[in-house]
C-alpha positions in Angstrom: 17.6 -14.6 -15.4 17.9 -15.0 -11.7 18.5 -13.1 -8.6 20.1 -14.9 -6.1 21.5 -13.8 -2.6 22.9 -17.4 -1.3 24.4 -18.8 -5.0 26.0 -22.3 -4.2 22.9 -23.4 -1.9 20.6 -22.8 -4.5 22.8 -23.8 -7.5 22.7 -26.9 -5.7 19.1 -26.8 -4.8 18.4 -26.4 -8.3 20.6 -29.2 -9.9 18.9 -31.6 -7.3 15.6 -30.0 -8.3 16.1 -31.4 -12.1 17.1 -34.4 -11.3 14.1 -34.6 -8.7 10.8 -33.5 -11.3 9.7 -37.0 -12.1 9.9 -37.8 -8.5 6.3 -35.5 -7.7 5.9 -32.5 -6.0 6.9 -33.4 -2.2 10.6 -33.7 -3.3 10.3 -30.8 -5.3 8.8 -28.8 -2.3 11.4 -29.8 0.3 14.1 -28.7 -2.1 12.3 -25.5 -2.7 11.7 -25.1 1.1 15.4 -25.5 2.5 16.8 -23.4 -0.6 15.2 -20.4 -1.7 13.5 -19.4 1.4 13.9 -15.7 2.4 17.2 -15.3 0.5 17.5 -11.4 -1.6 16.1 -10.2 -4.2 17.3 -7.7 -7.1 16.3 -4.1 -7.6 16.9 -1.5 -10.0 19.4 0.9 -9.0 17.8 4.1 -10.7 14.3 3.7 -10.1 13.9 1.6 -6.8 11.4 -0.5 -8.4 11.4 -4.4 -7.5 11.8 -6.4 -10.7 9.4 -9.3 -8.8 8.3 -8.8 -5.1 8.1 -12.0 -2.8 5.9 -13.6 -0.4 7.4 -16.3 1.0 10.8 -14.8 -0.6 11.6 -17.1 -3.3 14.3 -15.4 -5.3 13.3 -15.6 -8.3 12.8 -12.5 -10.3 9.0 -13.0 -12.1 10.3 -12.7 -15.5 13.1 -15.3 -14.8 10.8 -17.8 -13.4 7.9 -17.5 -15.5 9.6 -17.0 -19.0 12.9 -18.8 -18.1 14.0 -22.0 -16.4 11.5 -21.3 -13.3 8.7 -21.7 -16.0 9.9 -24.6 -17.3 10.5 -26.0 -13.9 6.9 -25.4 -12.3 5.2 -26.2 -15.5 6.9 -29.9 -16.3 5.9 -30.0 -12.5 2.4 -29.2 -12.7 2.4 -31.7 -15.8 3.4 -34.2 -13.8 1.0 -33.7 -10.7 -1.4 -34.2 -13.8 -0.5 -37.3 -15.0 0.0 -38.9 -11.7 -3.7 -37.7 -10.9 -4.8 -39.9 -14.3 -3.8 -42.9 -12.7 -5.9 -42.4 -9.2 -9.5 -43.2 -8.8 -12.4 -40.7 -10.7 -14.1 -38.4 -8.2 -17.4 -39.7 -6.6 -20.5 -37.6 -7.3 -20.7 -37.5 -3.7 -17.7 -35.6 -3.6 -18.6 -33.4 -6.1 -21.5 -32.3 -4.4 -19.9 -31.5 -1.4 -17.4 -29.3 -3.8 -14.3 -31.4 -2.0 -11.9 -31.5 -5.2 -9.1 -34.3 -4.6 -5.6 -32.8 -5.9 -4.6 -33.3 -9.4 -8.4 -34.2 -10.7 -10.1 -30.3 -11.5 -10.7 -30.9 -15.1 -14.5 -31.7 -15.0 -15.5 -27.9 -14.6 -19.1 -29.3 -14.6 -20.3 -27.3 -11.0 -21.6 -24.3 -10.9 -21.0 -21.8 -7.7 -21.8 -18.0 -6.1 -19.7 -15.4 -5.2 -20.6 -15.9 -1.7 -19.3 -19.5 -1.9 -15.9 -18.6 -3.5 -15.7 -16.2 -0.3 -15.9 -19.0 1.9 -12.8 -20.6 0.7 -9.9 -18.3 1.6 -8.0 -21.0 4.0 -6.1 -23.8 3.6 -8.3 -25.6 5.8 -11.3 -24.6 3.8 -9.0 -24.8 0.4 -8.4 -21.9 -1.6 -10.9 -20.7 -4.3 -10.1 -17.8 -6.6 -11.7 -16.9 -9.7 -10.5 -15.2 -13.2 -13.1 -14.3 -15.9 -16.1 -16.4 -15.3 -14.3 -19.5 -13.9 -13.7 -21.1 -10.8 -10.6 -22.8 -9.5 -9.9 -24.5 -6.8 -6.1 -23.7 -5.9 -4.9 -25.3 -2.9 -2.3 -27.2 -4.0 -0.5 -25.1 -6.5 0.0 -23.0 -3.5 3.2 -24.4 -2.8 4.7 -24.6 -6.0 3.3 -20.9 -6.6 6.9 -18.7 -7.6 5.1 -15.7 -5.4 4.9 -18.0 -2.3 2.3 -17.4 -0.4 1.4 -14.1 -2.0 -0.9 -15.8 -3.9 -3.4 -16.1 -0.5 -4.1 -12.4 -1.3 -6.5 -13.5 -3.6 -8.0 -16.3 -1.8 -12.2 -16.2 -2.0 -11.6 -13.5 -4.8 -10.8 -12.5 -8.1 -7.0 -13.2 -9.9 -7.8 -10.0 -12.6 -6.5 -7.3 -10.2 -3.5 -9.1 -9.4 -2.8 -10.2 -13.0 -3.1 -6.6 -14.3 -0.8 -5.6 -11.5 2.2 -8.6 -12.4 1.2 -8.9 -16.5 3.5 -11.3 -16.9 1.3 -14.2 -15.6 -0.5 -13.0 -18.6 1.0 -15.9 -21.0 -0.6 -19.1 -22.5 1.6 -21.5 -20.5 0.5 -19.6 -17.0 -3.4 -20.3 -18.4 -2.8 -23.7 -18.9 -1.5 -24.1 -16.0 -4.5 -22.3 -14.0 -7.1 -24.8 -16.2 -5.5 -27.7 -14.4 -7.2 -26.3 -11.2 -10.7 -25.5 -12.4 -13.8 -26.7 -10.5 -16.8 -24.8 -12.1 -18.1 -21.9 -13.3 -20.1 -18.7 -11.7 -23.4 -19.1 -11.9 -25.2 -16.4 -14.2 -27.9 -15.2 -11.9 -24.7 -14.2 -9.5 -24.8 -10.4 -9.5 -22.4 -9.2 -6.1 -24.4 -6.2 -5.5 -28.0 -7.9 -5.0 -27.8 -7.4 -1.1 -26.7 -3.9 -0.6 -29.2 -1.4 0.8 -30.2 1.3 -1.3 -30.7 3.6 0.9 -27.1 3.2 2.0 -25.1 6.2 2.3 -22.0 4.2 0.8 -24.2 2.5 -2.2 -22.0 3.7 -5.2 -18.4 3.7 -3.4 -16.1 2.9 -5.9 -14.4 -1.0 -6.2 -11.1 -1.5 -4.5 -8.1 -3.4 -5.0 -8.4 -7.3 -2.9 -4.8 -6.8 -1.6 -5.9 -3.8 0.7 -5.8 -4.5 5.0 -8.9 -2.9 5.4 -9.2 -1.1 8.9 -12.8 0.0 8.2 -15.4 -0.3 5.3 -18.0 2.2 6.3 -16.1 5.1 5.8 -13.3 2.7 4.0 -10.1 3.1 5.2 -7.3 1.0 4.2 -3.4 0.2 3.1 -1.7 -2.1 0.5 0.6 -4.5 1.6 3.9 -3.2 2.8 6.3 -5.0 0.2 3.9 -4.0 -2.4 4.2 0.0 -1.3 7.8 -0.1 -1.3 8.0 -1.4 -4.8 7.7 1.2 -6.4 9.0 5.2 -6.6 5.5 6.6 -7.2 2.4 4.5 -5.7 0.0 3.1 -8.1 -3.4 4.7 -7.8 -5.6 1.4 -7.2 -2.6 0.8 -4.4 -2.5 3.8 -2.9 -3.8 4.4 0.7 -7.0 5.0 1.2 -8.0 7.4 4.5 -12.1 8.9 4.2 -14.0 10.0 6.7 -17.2 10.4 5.4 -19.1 8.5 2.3 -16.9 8.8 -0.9 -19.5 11.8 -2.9 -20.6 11.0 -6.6 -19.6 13.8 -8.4 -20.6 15.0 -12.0 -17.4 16.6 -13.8 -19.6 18.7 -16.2 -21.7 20.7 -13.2 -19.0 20.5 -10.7 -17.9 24.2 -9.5 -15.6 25.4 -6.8 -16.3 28.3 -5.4 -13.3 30.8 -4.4 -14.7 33.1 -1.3 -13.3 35.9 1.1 -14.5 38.6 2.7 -13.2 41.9 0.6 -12.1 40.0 -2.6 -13.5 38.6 -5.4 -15.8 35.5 -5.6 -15.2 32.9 -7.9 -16.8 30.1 -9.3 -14.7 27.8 -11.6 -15.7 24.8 -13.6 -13.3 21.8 -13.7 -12.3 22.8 -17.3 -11.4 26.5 -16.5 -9.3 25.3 -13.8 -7.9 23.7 -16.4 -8.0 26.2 -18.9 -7.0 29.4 -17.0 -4.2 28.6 -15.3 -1.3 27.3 -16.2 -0.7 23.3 -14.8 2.3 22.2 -12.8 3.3 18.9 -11.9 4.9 17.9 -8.0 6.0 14.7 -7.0 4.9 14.7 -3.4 4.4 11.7 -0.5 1.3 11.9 1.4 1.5 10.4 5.2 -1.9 9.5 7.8 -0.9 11.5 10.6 -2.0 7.7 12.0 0.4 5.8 10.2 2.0 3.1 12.8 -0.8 3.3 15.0 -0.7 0.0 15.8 2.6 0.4 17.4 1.5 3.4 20.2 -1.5 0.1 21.1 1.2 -2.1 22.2 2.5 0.1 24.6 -1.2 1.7 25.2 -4.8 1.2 23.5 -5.4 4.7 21.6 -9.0 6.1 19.9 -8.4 5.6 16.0 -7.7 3.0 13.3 -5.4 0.6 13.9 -2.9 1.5 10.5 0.5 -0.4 10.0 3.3 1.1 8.0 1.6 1.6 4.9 -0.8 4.3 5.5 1.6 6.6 3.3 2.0 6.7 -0.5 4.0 8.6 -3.2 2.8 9.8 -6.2 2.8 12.5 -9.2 0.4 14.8 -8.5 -0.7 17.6 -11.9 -2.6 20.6 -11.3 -3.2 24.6 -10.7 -1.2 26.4 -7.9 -3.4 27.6 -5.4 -1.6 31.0 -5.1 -2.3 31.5 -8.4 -6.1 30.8 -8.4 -6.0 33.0 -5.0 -3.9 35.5 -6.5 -6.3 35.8 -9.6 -9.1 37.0 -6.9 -6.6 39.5 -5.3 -5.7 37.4 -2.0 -2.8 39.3 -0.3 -0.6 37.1 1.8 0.1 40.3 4.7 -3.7 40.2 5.1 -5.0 36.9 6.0 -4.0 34.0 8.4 -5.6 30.4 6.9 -7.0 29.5 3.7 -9.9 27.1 4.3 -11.1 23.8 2.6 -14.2 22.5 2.8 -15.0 18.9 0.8 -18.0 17.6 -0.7 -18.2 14.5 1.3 -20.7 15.6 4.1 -22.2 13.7 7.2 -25.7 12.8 7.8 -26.6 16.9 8.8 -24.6 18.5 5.7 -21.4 19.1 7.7 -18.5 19.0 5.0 -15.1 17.4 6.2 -12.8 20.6 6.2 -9.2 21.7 7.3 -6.7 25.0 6.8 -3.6 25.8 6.3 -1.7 28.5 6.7 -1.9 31.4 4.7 2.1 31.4 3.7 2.1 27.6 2.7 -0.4 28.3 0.2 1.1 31.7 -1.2 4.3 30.4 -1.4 5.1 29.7 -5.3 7.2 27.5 -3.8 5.7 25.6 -1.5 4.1 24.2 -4.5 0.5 23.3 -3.0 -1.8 22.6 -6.4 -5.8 22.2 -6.7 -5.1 18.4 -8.2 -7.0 17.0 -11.0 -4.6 14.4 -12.1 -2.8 11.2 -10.2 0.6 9.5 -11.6 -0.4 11.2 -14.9 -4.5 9.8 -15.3 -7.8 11.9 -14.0 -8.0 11.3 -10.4 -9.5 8.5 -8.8 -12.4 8.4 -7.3 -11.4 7.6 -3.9 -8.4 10.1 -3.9 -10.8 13.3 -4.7 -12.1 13.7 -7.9 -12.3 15.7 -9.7 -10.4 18.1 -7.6 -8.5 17.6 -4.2 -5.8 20.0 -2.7 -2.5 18.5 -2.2 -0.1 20.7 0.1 3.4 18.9 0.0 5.1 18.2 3.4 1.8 18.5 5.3 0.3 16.2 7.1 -2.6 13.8 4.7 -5.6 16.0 6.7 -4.6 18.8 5.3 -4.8 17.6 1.7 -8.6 17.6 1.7 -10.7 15.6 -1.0 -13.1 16.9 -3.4 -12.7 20.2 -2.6 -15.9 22.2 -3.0 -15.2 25.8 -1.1 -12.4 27.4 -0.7 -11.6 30.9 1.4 -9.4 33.0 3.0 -9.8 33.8 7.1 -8.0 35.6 9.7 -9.1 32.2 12.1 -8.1 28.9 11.5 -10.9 26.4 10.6 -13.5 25.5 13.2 -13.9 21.7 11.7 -13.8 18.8 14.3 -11.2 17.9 12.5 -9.1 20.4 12.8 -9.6 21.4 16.3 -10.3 18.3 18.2 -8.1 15.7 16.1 -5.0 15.4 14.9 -2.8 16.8 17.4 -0.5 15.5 19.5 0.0 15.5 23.3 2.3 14.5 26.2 2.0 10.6 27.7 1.0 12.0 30.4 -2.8 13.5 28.7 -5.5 11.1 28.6 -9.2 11.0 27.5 -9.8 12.6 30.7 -7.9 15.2 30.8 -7.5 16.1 27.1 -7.7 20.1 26.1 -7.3 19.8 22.6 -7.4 24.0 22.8 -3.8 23.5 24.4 -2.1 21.8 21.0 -1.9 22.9 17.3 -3.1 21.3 14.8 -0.5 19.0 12.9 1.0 21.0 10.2 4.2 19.4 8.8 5.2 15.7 10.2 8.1 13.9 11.5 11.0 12.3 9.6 9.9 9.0 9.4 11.3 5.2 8.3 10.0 2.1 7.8 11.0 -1.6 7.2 9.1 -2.9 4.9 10.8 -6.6 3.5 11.8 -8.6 4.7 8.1 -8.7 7.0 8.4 -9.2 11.0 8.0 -12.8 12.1 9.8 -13.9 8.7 12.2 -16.5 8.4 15.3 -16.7 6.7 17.4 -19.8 5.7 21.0 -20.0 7.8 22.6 -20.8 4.1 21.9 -17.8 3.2 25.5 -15.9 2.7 23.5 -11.9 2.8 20.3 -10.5 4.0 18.4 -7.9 2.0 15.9 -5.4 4.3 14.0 -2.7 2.1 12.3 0.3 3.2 10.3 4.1 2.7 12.0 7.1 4.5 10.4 10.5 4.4 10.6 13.6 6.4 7.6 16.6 6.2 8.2 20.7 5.8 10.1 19.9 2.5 13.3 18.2 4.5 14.8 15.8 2.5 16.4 12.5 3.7 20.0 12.4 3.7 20.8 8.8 5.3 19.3 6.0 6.2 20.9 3.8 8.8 20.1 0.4 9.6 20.9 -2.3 12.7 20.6 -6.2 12.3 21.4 -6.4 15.9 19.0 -4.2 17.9 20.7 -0.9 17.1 24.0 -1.8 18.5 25.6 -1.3 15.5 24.8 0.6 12.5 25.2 0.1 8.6 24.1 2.6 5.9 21.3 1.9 3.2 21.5 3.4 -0.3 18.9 5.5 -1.1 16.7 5.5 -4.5 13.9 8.6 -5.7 14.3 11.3 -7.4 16.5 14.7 -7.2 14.6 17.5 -5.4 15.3 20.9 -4.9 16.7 22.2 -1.4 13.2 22.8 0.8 11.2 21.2 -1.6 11.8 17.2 -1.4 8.4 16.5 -1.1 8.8 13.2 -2.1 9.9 9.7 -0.1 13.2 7.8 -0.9 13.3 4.7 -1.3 16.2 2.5 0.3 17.7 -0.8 0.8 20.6 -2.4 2.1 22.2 -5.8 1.2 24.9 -7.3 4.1 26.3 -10.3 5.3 23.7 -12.3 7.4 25.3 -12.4 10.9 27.0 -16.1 11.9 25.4 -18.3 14.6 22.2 -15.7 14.8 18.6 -17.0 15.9 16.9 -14.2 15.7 17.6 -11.0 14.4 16.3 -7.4 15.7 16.6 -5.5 12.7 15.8 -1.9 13.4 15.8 1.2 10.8 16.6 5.2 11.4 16.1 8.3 9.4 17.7 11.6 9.2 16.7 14.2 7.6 18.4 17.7 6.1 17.8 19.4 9.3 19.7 16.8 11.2 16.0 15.2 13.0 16.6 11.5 13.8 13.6 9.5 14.8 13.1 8.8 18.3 14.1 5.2 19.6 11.4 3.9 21.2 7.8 4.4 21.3 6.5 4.9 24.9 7.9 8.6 24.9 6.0 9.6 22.0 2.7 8.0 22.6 -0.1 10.3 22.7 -4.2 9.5 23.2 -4.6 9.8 19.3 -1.7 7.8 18.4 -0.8 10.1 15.5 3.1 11.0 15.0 4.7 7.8 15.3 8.0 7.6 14.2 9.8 6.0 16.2 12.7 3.6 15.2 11.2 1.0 13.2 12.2 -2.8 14.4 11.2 -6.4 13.1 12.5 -9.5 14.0 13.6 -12.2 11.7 14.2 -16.2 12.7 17.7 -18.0 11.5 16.4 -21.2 10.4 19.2 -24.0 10.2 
């Protein structure tokens, strides 16, 4: 089955691709290259979710290409390459030792190599290495032919298990056989990738992360998936989700762990994880979670800002299962009418036992229906690690600070918590305040955020193939305080005119659409265009539109950026 946005150009690339097979892979590639490239893909109208997602945007659904034709197609090519590679000279054990692997000879298998050596080979110019089980293969010139495009680079110098569990169809004997054609050794046993860390490291047992992560720190690790890969999906895989820390990820024991409900003129309470499960009754919200940093990067072109540098992607969706916090508070006889905050403080400390903490305000967490849970489960499995386990507050619609990790303490206060990062981060100012004249004692702390919209396919810098007859742009679109998005709208020509995106994600209730929508729009690719500024905008239920440019809105933090989001694209001929 195939998805096609240009039909008679590829039709014809495809007829001329058959006939082509037993003339070796250079024809095949041009035909490939002047065809397929950047043309749209399919999605599933109820869900939102990408049936394949693309890298250099061949249009090909995975299924199609790997089980259908496609498969057919790459694998009488890769049989080919093979047998032309019989007829060339053998490999020189010079070569060998210097681990340079001519194409189409990668049978002998007979090399051993470290981890730290598969690392080194993550460029073209340094050929691609990636491993699967306890093999090494050396795929460099499979790149090309690969039906993901370049996609496959995210795995360059690493393993191919995470992104074979995350696309199971490359699970299947033909796709195996193909992969042996490119082995060049094995691991070598005494390998063990954690023989160099420090144990006296504050981040020795942080847990493993996915290889497709931008990582904009390690030490506390902070990072986002890849933006087509976000979008992909209505709820966010855990291993894909973002991950924001601040401090060292804490190691928590489930059976002794205990939060502690406290309050001056109630009643203390110290629960286990299994009477929070046991005692109150669990509820399940489907709820986006935004970086108040999300599109950083964008505020440090107009003007380098203090923080991590984050692209689109520092925002996720998920299903998030749990207790109500008003009814653990009401349990201990919190009344709304006579406190101000409710206070978190986490189990991940610094260096002098200083807990990350934040508040919120005493309504949000009363409210039954503001729907803020102590979490123990993610998309339906115990929490991960990384996201708080084995309990993290999520409070819908509120900025991801709020939503503090492994929550350890939690109380009730007339004042608003005295935490760093509550009082001297995550607020915004006017372009006018600098690091010099900053009084953070002059903003509030970020409560709900922004409506906010992002592109994410095609990718900025992309190119698309002039025989292409329609362009396909997907996106995320999200608005805080439990505002839902009610349109999307979206310009191919630098906002001088407008078209309107269908929107995917689920039915929630007025005031209480926590969660993102998903949207796309398919249209006619504009005649005689070089370049295309394609720019999106959301609107939410209130009637908030996102600002058009950036420079307004930038602040010393660069948090709240939501401006209209633009990419360009290149017309190729």
């Amino acid at each position: 089955m195939l998805s096609l946005g240009c039909t008679r150009p590829f039709m014809t690339g495809l007829l001329k691709t058959l006939r082509c097979l037993t003339q070796g892979s250079n024809s095949f590639q041009k035909i490939f290259a002047g065809r397929v490239l950047a043309c749209p893909q399919s999605t599933d109208s109820k869900t939102g979710n990408e049936h394949w997602h693309t890298g250099k945007r061949w249009h090909f659904t995975v299924a199609g290409l790997l089980t259908g034709t496609g498969g057919v197609l790459i694998w009488g090519l890769h049989k080919n390459q093979v047998e032309r590679a019989k007829t060339k000279d053998t490999i020189s054990t010079e070569q060998v030792d210097n681990h340079e692997m001519p194409s189409g000879n990668r049978q002998s298998g007979s090399q051993t190599y470290t981890r730290a050596e598969v690392i080194q080979h993550k460029t073209l110019a340094d050929r691609v290495w990636v491993t699967y089980l306890n093999d090494v293969y050396d795929i460099t010139d499979f790149i090309e032919l690969h039906p993901g495009g370049e996609r496959i680079m995210l795995a360059a110098g690493g393993a191919l298990e995470p992104f074979w569990a995350m696309y199971a169809v490359h699970k299947q004997e033909h796709v195996l056989d193909i992969l042996k054609g490119y082995k060049i050794g094995e691991l070598c046993s005494e390998d063990k990738r954690e023989a160099n860390l420090n144990a006296s490291d504050p981040y020795i047992k942080e847990p493993q992360r996915h290889p497709a992560f931008r990582v904009n720190s390690s030490k506390p690790f902070n990072a986002e998936p890849p933006a087509d890969i976000l979008a992909a999906n209505y709820l966010t895989p855990n291993d894909l989700f973002f991950k924001r820390n601040h401090l060292p990820v804490p190691d928590i024991n489930p059976l002794t762990y205990r939060l502690q409900i406290e309050g001056e003129g109630i009643k203390s309470l110290s629960l286990s994880l299994e009477e929070i499960h046991s005692k109150f009754p669990k509820h399940t919200v489907i709820a986006t979670l935004q970086c108040a940093g999300n599109r950083r990067s964008e505020m440090n072109k107009i003007k380098q800002v203090k923080g991590l540098d984050w692209g689109i992607a520092a925002i996720g969706n998920a299903s998030w299962s749990g207790a109500k916090l008003c009814d653990v508070l009401t349990s201990v006889g919190v009344k709304e009418e006579e406190w101000e905050h409710v206070h978190f403080e986490g189990l991940d400390k610094d260096l002098s036992g200083t807990p990350y903490a934040a508040s919120i305000p005493i309504h949000k967490a009363m409210d039954k229906h503001g729907d803020v849970l102590l979490a123990y489960e993610m998309n339906g499995e115990d929490l991960p690690k990384d996201h708080g386990f084995p309990v993290r507050v999520i409070v819908p619609g509120i900025v991801g600070a709020r939503n503090v990790k492994w929550v350890g303490r939690i109380f009730v206060s007339k004042e608003e918590s005295t935490s760093h990062w509550q009082q001297n981060d995550y607020k915004g100012f006017s372009p006018s305040v600098d690091w010099d004249t900053v009084d953070f004692r002059t903003a509030p702390a970020i409560q709900d955020l922004p409506v906010q919209s992002a592109i994410t396919e095609p990718h900025n810098g992309s190119n698309i193939s002039a025989t292409c007859e329609e362009i396909t742009v997907k996106g995320y679109a999200w608005s805080g305080g439990g505002r839902e998005i009610i349109r999307v709208d979206v310009s191919l020509d630098g906002g001088k005119s407008w078209q309107v995106a269908s929107l995917t994600g689920q039915q929630q209730k007025a005031g209480r659409a926590w969660a993102w929508k998903l949207w796309t729009l398919t249209a006619p690719l504009p005649i005689g265009q070089e370049q295309l500024e394609i720019v999106c905008k959301a609107v939410d239920s209130s009637y908030n539109v996102q600002p058009d440019t950036v420079a307004p809105i930038w602040n010393l933090r660069g948090v709240l950026s939501n401006a209209w989001h633009r990419i360009y694209i290149s017309v190729q001929k």
